[in-house]
C-alpha positions as CSV (number, residue, x, y, z in Angstrom):
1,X,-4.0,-0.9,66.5
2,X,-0.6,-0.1,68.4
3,X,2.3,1.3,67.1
4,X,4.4,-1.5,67.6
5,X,1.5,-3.2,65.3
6,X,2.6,-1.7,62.4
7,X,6.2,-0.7,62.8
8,X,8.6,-3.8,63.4
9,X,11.1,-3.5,66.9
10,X,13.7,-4.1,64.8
11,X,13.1,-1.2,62.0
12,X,12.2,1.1,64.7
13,X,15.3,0.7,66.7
14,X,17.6,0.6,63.5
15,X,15.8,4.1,62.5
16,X,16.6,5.1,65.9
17,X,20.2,4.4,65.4
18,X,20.4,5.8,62.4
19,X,18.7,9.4,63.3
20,X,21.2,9.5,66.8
21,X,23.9,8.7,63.8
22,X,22.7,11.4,61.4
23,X,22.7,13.5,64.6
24,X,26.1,12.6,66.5
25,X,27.5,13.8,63.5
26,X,28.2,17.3,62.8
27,X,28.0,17.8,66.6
28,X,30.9,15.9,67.0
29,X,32.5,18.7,64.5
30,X,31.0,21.9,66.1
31,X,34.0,23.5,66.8
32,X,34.6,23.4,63.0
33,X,38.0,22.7,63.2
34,X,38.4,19.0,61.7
35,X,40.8,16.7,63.6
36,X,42.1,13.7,62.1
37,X,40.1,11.2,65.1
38,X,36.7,12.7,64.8
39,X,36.8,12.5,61.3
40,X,37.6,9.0,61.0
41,X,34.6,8.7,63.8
42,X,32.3,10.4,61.4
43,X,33.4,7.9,58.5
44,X,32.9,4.7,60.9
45,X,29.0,6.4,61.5
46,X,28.7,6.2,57.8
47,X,30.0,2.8,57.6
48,X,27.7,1.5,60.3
49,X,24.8,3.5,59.0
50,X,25.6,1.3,55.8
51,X,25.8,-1.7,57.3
52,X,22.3,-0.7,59.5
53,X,20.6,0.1,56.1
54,X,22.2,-2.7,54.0
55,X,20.8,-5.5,56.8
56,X,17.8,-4.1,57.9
57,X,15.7,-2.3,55.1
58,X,17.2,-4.4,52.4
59,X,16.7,-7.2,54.0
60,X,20.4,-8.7,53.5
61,X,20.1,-10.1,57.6
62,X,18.2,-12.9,56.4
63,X,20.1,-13.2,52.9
64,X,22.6,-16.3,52.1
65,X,25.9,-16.4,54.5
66,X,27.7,-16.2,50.8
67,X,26.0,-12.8,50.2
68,X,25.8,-11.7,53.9
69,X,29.8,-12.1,54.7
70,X,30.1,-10.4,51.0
71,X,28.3,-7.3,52.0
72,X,30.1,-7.5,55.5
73,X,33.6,-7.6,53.7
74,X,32.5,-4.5,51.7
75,X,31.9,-2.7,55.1
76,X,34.8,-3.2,56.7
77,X,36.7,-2.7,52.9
78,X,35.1,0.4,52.6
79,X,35.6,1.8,56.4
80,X,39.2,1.0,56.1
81,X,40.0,2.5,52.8
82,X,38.4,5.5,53.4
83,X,39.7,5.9,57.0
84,X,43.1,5.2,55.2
85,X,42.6,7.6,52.6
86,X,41.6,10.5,55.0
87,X,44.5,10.0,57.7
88,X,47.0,9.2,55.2
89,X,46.4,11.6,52.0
């Protein structure tokens, strides 16, 4: 039995994502000194690593279009407000 037997393309590839995410992270912030753009990049990786987890391991890709624009709204809500917060507080 392969690998790709027992492990989905789709859930492999989103993990994938979401390590290089995990990763991309605090190497984007080596230097230690926090500028307002990378921050706001770190936040978006958060959002998308959300979105990645919301869709694909709770299985909201093949939910209602009610519930799926729902938890799409709340993405971009939540990527906005706390980009928003961070640059302007």
């Amino acid at each position: 039995m392969a690998l790709k037997d027992l492990v989905p393309f789709r859930v492999a590839v989103t993990w994938a994502v979401l390590v290089t995410l995990s990763i991309l992270g605090p190497i984007l912030n080596i230097e230690g000194e926090g500028s307002t753009p990378i921050a706001v990049i770190v936040l978006a990786f958060a959002v998308v690593k959300v979105r990645f987890v919301g869709l694909d391991f709770m299985e909201l890709r093949h939910a209602p279009v009610a519930m799926l624009a729902v938890f799409e709204a709340y993405c971009a809500v939540l990527l906005s407000t706390l980009a928003g917060l961070y640059v302007f507080l």
